[in-house]
N, C-alpha and C positions, 0 to 999 in steps of 0.2 A: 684176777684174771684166771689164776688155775684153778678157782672154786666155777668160776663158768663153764668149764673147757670140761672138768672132772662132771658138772652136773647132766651136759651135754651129751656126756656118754652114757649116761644111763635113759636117756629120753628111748620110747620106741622107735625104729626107722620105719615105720609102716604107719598110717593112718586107717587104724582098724575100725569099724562100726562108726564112720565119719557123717555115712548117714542111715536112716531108718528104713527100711524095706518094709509096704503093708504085707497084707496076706497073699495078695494078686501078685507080688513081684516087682510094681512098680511103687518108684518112690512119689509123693506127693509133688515134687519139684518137676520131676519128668508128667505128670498127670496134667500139672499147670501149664506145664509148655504144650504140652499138647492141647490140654484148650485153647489157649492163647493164637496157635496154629489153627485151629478149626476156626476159630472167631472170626482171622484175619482170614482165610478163605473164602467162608460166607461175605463177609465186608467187602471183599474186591467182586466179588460176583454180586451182588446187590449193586452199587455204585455203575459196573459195567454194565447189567440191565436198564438202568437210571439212565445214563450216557448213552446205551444206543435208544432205547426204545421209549426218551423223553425227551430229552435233549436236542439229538437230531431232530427229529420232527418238529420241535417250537421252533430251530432256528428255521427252518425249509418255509414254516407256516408265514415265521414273522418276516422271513424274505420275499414271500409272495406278496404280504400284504405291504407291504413298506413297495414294492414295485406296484401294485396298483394303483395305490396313493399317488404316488407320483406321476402316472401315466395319468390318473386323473386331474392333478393340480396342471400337469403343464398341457392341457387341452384349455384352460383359462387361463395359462399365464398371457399378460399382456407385455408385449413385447418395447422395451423401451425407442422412443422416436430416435433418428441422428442428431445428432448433436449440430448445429448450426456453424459453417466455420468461422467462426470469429478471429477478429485480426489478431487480438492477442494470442491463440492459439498455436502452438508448432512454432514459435519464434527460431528463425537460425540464423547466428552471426558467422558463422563458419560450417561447411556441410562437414558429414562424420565420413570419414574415411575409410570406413567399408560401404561396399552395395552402391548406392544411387546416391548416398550421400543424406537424403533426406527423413531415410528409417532409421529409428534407433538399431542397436545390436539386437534387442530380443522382438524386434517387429512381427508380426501373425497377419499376413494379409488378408487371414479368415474372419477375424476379429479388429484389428487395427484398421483404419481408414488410411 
């Protein structure tokens, strides 16, 4: 342990020439990071261009058209007949204890008969 301690003290306390400076001043590490940064700048401004001035517009397009479609199919849709009331239909051996007694809870007098 005191061959450690003894060698420890002779170590430099400074990390001199830790890295290589070019001619320009800047090191190779700091050069990459800046490319790295310019790359990603380009990249988000690319994508963001993409996003507004392609993206938006397909969906705008394909929401129009997906509404026309549709305003078109349901000019032929055929609309199903009523349903005939048959005696087995609506059976009630007790009425339900909200409303009138004869609508369910989720009844739609828009839709339900």
């Amino acid at each position: 342990m005191v061959h450690f301690v003894r060698r420890i003290a002779f170590l430099p306390k400074a990390r001199t020439f830790a890295t290589a400076v070019e001619a320009g001043g800047i090191s190779s590490l700091v050069a990459e990071r800046q490319a790295v940064v310019e790359h990603a700048k380009a990249t988000a401004s690319l994508w963001k261009k993409i996003s507004i001035y392609v993206c938006i517009p397909a969906l705008v397009l394909s929401t129009a058209n997906a509404y026309r479609l549709m305003k078109e199919h349901s000019k032929h849709e055929i609309h199903p007949e009523d349903v005939p009331n048959y005696s087995y239909l609506r059976i009630r051996s007790k009425p339900f204890f909200w409303g009138n007694g004869d609508h369910t809870l989720f009844h739609n007098p828009a839709v339900n008969k």
